[in-house]
N, C-alpha and C positions, 0 to 999 in steps of 0.2 A: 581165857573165857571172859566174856564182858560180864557185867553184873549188873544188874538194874534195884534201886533203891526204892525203900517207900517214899522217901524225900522227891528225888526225881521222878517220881510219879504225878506226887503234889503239886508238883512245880510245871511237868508238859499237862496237866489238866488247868490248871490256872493260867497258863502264858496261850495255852489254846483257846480257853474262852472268851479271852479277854483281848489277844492279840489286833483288830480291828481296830481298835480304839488308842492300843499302847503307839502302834506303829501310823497311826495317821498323822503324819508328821507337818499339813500342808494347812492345819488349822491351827496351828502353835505359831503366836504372834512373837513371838522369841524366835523365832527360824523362818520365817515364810521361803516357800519356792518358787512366788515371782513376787519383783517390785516393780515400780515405773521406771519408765524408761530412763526418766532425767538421774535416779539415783544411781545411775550404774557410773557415772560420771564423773565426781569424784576422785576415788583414786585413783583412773585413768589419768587424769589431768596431773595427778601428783607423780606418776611415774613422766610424763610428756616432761617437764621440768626436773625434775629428781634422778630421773634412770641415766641420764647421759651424763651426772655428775659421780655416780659412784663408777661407771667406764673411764673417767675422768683423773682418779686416782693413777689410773695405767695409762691412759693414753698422753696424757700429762708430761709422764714420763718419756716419751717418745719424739712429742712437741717441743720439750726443754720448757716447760710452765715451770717446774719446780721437779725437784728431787726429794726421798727420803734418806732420812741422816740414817736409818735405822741400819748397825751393823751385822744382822741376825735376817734371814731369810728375807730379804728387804728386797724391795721395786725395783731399788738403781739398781741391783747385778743382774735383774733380768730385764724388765721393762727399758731399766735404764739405759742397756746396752742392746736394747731394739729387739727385746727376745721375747720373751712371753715365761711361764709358769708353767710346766706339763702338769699333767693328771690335776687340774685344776679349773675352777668356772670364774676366775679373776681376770676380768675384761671382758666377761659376757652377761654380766646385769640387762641389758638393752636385751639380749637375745631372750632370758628369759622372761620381759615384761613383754616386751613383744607376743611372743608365743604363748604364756601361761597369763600375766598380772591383768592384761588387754583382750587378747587371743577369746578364746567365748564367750566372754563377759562384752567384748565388743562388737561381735555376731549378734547378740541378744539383742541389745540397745538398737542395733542398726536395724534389726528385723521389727523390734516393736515402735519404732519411730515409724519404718515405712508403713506398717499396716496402721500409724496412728495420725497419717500426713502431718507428722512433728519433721519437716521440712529443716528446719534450722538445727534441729539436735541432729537430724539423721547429716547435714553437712558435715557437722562439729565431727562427727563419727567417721565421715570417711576423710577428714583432716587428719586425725590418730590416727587411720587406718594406712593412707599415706604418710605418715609420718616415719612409722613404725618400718615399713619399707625401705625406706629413703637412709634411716641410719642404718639397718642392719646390710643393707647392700653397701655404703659408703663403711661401714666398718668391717663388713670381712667378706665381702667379693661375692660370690653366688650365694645364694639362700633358698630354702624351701617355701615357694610362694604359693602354686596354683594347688598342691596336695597339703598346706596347711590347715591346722583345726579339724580333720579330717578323725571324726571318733572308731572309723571303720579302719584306718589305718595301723601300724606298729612300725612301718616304714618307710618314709619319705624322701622323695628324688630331688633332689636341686636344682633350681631355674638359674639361665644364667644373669650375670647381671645386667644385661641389656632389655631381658623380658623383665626385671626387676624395674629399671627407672622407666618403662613403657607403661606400668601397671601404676605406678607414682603419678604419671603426668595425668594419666587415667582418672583414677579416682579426685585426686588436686581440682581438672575438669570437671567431672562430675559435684562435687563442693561448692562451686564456684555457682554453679549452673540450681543448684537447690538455696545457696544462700543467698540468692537476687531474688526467692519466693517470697511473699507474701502471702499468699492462699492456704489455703487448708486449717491446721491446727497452728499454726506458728505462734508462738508467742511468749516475751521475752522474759515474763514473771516464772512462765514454766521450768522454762532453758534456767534459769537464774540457780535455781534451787540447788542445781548442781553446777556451774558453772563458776568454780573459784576463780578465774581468770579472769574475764567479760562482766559476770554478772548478765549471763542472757542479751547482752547487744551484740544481735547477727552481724551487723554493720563491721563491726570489729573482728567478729573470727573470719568475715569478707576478708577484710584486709589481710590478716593473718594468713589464709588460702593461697591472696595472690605475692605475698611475701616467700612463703615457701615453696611457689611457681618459680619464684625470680630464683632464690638460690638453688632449686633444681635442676634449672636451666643453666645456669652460669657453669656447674659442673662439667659442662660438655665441653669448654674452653679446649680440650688439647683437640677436640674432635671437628671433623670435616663437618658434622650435622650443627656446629655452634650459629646462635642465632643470637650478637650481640641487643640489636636492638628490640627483641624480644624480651630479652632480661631488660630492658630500658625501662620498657613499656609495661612490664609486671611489678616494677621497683615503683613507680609511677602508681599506679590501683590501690599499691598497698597502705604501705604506714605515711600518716602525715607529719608525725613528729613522736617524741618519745612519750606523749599520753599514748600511746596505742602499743607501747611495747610490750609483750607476754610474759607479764610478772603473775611467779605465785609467792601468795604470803607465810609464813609458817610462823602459827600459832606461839609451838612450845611451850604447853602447857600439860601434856602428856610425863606422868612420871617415869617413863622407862624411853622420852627423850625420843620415841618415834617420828613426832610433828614439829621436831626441830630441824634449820636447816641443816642437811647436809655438812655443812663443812664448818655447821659451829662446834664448838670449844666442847659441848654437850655429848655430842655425836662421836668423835673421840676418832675422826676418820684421815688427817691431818698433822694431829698434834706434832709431830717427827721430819711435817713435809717442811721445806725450803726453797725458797724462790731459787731461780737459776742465774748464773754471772751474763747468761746471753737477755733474758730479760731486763737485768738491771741495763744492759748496755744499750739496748732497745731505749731508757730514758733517762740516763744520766748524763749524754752529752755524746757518747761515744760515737754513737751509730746516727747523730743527726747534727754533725758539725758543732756540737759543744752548746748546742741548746739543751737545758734540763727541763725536762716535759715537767709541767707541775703539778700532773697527776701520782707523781711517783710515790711523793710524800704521802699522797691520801690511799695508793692500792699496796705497795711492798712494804715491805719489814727493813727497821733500819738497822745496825747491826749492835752488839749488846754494849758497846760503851755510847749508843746513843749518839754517834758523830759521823757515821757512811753507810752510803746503801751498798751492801754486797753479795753476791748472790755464788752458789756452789759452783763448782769445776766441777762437770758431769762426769772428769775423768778419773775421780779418784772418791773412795769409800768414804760415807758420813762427810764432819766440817774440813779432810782435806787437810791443811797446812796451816788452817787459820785457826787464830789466837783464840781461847775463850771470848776477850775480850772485839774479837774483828766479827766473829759469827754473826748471821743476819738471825734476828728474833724469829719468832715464829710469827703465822700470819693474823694473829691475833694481836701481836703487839707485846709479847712478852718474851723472854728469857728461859731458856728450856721445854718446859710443856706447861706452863704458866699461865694463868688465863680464865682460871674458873671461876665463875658468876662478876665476873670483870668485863667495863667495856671493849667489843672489840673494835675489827678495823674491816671499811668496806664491803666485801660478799661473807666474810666470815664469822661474825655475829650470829647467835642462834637466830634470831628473829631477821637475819636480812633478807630481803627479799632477791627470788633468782627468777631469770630471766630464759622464757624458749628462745624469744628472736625479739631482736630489736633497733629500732630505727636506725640507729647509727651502723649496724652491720649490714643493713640495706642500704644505705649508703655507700658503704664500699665497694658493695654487690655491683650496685651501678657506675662509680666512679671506674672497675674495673671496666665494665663490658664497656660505657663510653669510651675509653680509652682506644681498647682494641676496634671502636667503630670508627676511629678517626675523629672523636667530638672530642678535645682536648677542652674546650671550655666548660662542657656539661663535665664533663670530669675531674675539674679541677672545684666545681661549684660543690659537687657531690662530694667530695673529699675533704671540702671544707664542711661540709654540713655532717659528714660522719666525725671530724673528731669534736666540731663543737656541742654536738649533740653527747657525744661518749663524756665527755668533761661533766656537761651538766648532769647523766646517768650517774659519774662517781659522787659528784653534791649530794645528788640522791638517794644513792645506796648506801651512804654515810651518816643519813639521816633517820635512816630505817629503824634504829635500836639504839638510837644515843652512840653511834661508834667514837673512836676517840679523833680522829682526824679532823682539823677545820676545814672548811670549803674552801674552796677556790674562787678566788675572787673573779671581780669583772675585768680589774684591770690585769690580771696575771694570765687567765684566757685569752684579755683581747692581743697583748706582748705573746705571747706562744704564737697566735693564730696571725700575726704580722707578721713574724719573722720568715726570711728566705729559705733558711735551711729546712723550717716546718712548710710551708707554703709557699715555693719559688713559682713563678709566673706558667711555667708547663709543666703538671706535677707526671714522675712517673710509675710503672707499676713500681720499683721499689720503694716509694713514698706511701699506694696505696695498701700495698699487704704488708708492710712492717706496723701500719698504722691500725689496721686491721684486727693484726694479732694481736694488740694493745689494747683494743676495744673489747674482742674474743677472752681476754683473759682468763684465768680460773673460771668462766662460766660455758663457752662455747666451744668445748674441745672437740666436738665433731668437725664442724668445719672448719679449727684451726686445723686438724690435722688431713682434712681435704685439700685446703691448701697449701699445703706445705707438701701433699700429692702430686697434685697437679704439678705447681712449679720445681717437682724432685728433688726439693728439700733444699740445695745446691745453687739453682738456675740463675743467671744473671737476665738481668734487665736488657733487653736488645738493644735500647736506647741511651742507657747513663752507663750500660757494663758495670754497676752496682749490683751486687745480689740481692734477691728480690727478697727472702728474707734476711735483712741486713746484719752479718754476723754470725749468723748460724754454721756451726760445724756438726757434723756426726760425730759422735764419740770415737775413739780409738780402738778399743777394744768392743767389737761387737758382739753380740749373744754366739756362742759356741757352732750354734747349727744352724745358723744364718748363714755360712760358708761365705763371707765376707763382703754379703751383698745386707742392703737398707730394709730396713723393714714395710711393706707394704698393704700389709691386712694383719685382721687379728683372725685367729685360728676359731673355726664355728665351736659353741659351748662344749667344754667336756663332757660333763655328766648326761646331756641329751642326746649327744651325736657320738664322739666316740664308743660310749658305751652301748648305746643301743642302735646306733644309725650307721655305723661304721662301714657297709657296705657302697650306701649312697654314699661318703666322704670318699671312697677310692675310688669312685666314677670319677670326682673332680680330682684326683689327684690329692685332697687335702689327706692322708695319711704319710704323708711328705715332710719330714721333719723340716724341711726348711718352706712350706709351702707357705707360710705367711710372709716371704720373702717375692709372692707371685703379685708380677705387678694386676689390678684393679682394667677393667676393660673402659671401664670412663674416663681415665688418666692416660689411657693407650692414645697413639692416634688413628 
């Protein structure tokens, strides 16, 4: 039998009479339930830079960026060998910023720009909005587009990824077509307030729009719909050089290390990972006729007696074979996990700044499509201007936090960028996406491993019969339920989908333990 109190008496007579006032929550300047629109901005932007590095960890693993030494539940035995993590959300950060970090927060923003003819925020909005798109289709093959954010839902069907990059080019258009406005409310002081990237100049998230047109487009490469000089022509609108590149800056001034980059010494995301022996080879002479790229010095780790770059054997657990003394440091520059309140090296400093897209990877964006358009000379031009541009990005990114690395000189640039083996008179694709991958490094793991798609990881060159990416092998031992085949998508997020969506995944097939194994319909031809 229940019992009722004098207490509990006193207490629904007082929370009754008073409850109006307890519960109006929408005049408490400590909570409000709406802001303007430009504040919604912010962390969007930090996940647009930041989400594709914590997927980065794992897909890293995949591309051969680097390895973890760790010999305890660790990436290389699954990631490493092209597998993935069951009953786990590891490799699906991007899925949940997408959906949750973005997802109505980015509804909102775009609904209170258009009824505030804030033209330029409402573009920026649907840049994220395709954005968001674009990786989650290029990272795991169909996704829930047209039934997303849907609050009347519990279950959502998957579009395939062909209505995915349709709805990408979509909105990209529609962007493009609002950021040439001028009229209405526009205006760059507003935008600015939240705009960690630009600072409110439309002009720039322009360019931005038709950069991530170009690399939209260039995706379609295995596809009868490719339109090389359409990617020409969007590489062309976009960036004019690396002021335009999409850096954001991180603070790090947060004590619990939130607002540091990613991949500093801080963040503690790293400390165990190791460069790979196929990247060192990429610039130590191996894989470009015994020229040493001289960015090597300023982006890898050299190894702990301080006298060779060397990088892991994907094929075997932790440092492998090698000596304490042959190990490669870590990417900070130190010996073990070593490195704290120390300068570091390149993108790995807490304060360095990271990059969405940038000039020099448009660059190769186009020296590829000229290629396959039969423009051998715009190709070669472009190819020159993507690694001289990326040289001066590492001067740059070395400069961010006091890292320890010197620059690169003028004259060590301009000897790289003469020599035949880096720049011979007709360059080919395996010149442009080995050089590519080198620009992409630890920061652009989406579209390194779009390309590394595309050309099936394998592929040689039609023309030099050089593999296009120069050196690359698959590991030997692949992930158990891969059934012997390469890994092609990652598996949609755990805790979203198979737990609650599980229905809609066996429409698609993805309850298929090897369905990350299913080749991508943009990579099809």
């Amino acid at each position: 039998m229940k019992k009722t109190t004098a207490a509990m008496l006193v207490a629904t007579l007082v929370l009754s009479g008073g409850c109006n006032e307890f519960l109006d929550v929408n005049t408490n300047p400590n909570g409000p339930q709406s802001v303007s629109a430009n504040l919604y901005l912010p962390p969007m932007l930090h996940w647009f830079v930041s989400s594709p590095q914590f997927d980065g960890r794992f897909v890293g693993h995949y591309t051969q960026q680097w390895y973890s030494t760790s010999t305890a539940t660790s990436p290389a035995l699954t990631w490493g060998r092209m597998g993935y993590d069951p009953s786990s959300d590891n490799g699906a950060q991007q899925w949940r910023d997408v959906y949750w970090s973005l997802g109505q927060n980015l509804i909102d923003m775009n609904a209170k720009a258009t009824a505030e003819e804030r033209w330029d925020l409402l573009g920026v909005g649907l840049i994220l909005k395709a954005w968001g798109w674009q990786v989650l289709t290029d990272l795991h093959g169909e996704i829930v587009v047209q039934q997303a954010i849907d609050p009347t839902r519990t279950k959502f069907d998957y579009d395939t990824q062909q209505y995915a990059y349709q709805e990408v080019k979509r909105l990209l258009d529609s962007a493009i077509v609002l950021l040439n406005r001028t009229d209405g409310a526009v205006n760059q002081a507003y935008l600015a307030v939240g705009d960690k990237i630009y600072n409110g100049n439309r002009t720039s998230w322009l360019n931005l729009a038709h950069g991530l047109l170009a690399l939209h487009l260039n995706h379609y490469s295995n596809r009868a719909e490719y339109d090389a000089d359409s990617v020409i022509a969007e590489v062309d609108r976009s960036f004019v050089g690396n002021v335009d590149d999409a850096l954001l800056s991180y603070p790090c001034g947060s004590t619990d290390f939130a607002d540091c980059n990613f991949w500093g010494w801080n963040r503690n995301n790293i400390r165990l990972y190791r460069q790979t022996q196929f990247v060192v080879n990429l610039m130590n002479g191996t894989a470009f006729g015994g020229v040493v790229d001289p960015r090597m010095s300023r982006m890898l780790a050299i190894d702990s007696a301080n006298t060779t770059y060397r990088g892991l054997d994907v094929n075997v657990t932790g440092f492998g074979a090698l000596t304490a003394t042959q190990q490669p440091r870590n990417f900070f520059g130190y010996t073990g996990t070593g490195g704290q309140a120390l300068p570091a090296r390149y993108l790995f400093a807490d304060r360095s700044k990271l990059p969405g897209m940038t000039y020099s990877q448009l660059q190769f964006i186009k020296a590829e499509a000229a290629l396959r358009a039969g423009q051998p000379a715009v190709a070669r031009t472009a190819y020159i201007a993507g690694i001289s541009s990326h040289i001066d990005f590492v001067n740059a990114r070395n400069l961010d936090a006091g890292q320890t690395p010197t620059q690169i000189t003028a004259g060590e640039k301009a000897a790289f960028l003469a020599d035949t083996n880096i720049v011979p008179a007709t360059v080919t694709l395996s010149h442009i996406m080995s050089q590519k991958y080198i620009a992409q490094w630890a920061w652009g793991h989406n579209e390194v491993w779009m390309d590394m798609r595309r050309y099936h990881y394998t592929d040689l060159d039609p023309v030099s019969g050089v593999q296009v990416f120069r050196g690359f092998v698959a590991p030997t031992a692949l992930y158990s339920d891969n059934g012997g085949k390469i890994v092609e998508r990652i598996r949609p997020r755990f805790n979203s989908e198979y737990v609650w969506n599980l229905d809609a995944l066996r429409a698609i097939g993805a309850d298929a333990v090897d369905y990350h194994t299913k080749s991508l319909w943009i990579t099809e031809p």
